[in-house]
C-alpha positions in Angstrom: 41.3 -18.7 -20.6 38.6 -17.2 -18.4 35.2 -18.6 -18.1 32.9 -15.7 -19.0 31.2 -13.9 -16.4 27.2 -14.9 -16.0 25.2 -12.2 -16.5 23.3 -10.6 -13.4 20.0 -9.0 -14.0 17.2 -8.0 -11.1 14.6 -10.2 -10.4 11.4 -8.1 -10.7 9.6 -10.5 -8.5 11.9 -10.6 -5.5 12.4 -6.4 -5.7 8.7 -5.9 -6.1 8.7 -7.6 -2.8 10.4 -5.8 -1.7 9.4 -3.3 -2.5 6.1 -4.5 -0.7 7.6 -4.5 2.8 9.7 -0.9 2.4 5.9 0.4 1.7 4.4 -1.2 4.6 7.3 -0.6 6.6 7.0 3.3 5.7 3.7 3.1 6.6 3.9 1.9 9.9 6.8 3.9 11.2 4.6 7.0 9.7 1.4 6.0 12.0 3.5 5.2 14.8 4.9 8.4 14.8 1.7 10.2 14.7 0.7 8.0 17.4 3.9 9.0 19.8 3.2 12.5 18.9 -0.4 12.6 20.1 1.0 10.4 23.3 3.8 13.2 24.1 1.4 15.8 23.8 -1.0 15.2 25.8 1.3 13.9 28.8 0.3 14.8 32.1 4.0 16.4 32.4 4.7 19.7 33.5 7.6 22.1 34.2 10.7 22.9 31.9 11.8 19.0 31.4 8.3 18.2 29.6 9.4 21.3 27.3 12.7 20.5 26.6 11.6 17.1 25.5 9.1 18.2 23.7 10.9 20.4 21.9 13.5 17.7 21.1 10.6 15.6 20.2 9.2 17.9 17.7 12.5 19.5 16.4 14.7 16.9 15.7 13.4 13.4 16.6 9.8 13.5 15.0 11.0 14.9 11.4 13.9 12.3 11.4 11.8 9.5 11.8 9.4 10.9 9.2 12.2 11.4 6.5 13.0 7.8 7.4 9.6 6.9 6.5 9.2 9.0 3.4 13.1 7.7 2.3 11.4 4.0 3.0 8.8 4.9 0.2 10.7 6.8 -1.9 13.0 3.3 -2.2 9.7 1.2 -2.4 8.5 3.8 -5.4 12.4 3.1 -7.0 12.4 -0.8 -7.0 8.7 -0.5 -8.4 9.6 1.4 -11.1 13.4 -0.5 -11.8 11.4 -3.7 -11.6 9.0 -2.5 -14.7 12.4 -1.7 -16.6 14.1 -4.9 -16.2 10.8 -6.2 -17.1 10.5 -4.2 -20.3 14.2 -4.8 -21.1 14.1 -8.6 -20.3 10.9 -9.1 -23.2 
């Protein structure tokens, strides 16, 4: 005979935690990357390299690390609200 298997449920504590640091996390990476984008564009840099980059920059690499920041918070926002549910289902 097996032994039954224990029951696994989330701790609302622990996920609200971290759900903490994925918020703070999102923040940051958010104001550093305002903060990189102010630095690039006002670079004393001129000629065709400072444009490629700064096309790069503000093409690809500036959105990506912005969805990364909003994905951050969107997964705070999703252990926030899972927490309140295990809550509610553990009373």
């Amino acid at each position: 005979m097996t032994e039954p298997r224990p029951l696994l449920a989330m701790d609302p504590d622990r996920a609200r935690a971290v759900a903490a640091v994925l918020g703070t996390r999102s923040d940051r990476l958010a104001e550093l990357t305002r903060r990189l984008d102010a630095a690039v564009r006002r670079a004393a840099w001129h000629g065709p390299d400072r444009e490629r980059f700064l096309q790069e920059w503000t093409t690809r690499v500036a959105p990506g690390v912005e969805r990364v920041s909003e994905l951050l918070a969107a997964h705070a926002t999703t252990l926030r609200v899972e927490a309140d549910q295990q809550d509610a289902a553990s009373r």
